[in-house]
N, C-alpha and C positions, 0 to 999 in steps of 0.2 A: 118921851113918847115912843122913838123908835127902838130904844136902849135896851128894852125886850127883848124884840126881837134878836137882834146882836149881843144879847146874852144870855141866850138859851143855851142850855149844852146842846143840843144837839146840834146848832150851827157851828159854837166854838169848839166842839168836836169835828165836825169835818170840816173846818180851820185849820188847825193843827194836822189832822190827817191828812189832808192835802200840801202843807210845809213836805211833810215828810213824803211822799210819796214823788213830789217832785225833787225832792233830794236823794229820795234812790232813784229817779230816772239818772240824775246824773252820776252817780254811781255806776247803776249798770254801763249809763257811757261809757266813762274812765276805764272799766272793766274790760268792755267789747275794744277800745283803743289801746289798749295794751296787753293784749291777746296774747300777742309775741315777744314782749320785753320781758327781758330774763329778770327774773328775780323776782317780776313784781306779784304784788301780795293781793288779792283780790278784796276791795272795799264793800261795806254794806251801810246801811242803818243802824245807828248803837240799839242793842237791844235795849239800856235801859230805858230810853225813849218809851218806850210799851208800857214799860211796867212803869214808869213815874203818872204818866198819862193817865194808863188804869188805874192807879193809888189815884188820881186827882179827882176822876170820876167816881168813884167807891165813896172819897168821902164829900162828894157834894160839892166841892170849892171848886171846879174847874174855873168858873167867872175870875175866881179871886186869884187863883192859883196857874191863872195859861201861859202867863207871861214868863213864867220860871221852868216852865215845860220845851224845850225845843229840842227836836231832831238832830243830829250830828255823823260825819263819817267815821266809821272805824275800818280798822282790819278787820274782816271776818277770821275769828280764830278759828273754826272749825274748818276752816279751807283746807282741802289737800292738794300734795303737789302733784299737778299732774303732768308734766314736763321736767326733763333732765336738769333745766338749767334752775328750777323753784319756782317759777311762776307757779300760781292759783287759781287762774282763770279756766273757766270750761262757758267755754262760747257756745256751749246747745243750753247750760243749764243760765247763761244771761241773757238769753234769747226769751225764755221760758217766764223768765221771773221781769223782763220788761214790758211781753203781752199780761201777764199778771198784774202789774205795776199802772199797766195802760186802762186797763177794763177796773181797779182802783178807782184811776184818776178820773175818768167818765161818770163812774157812781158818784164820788163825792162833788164834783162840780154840779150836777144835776141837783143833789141835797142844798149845795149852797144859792144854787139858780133858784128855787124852787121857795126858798125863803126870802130872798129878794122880790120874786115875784109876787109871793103875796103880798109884801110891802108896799110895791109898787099899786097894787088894787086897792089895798084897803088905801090908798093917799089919792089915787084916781079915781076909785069908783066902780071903774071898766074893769071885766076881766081881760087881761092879756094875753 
């Protein structure tokens, strides 16, 4: 009966986008914490994470197919160095990309609150 709902794409889309999103917050963490450590390499989201996602939603299987879809850290290879010693961090630009990251995570929780909540009315009755 509920199974629907919880397996609609567009829930188990902002499922998944929400994994990710709280895996690049902590990313940018990691980022903004080693600001100053020499050498280090600045981490992101894999990009293939997007594009297996989008192939999953294109061909319709996301239900069948989410479980095989998960987020991961990489090096960001396009990073430059922008310190003597190699680091790759630019603390204005993971500043930038965690209010990004944040105004994300707001939208998609509201998508997943908002599916919940119907659920919760159509089993009660009552709007909430």
């Amino acid at each position: 009966m509920i199974d629907p709902v919880f397996q609609s794409t567009n829930y188990l889309l902002a499922r998944k986008l929400l994994d990710a999103t709280a895996l690049r917050h902590e990313a940018i963490a990691t980022n903004v914490a080693n600001a100053e450590t020499p050498g280090f390499r600045r981490l992101e989201v894999g990009t293939d994470f997007a594009q297996h996602l989008r192939a999953q939603v294109s061909a319709g299987n996301l239900a069948k197919g989410v479980s095989s879809v998960s987020p991961h850290l990489v090096e960001d290879p396009a990073a430059r160095t922008v310190r003597p010693d190699g680091n790759t961090v630019e603390i204005e630009r993971e500043l930038l990309a965690m209010n990004r990251n944040s105004v994300e995570y707001h939208y998609l929780t509201e998508v997943v609150s908002s599916n919940l909540k119907q659920l919760k009315m159509a089993i009660s009755g009552r709007v909430v």
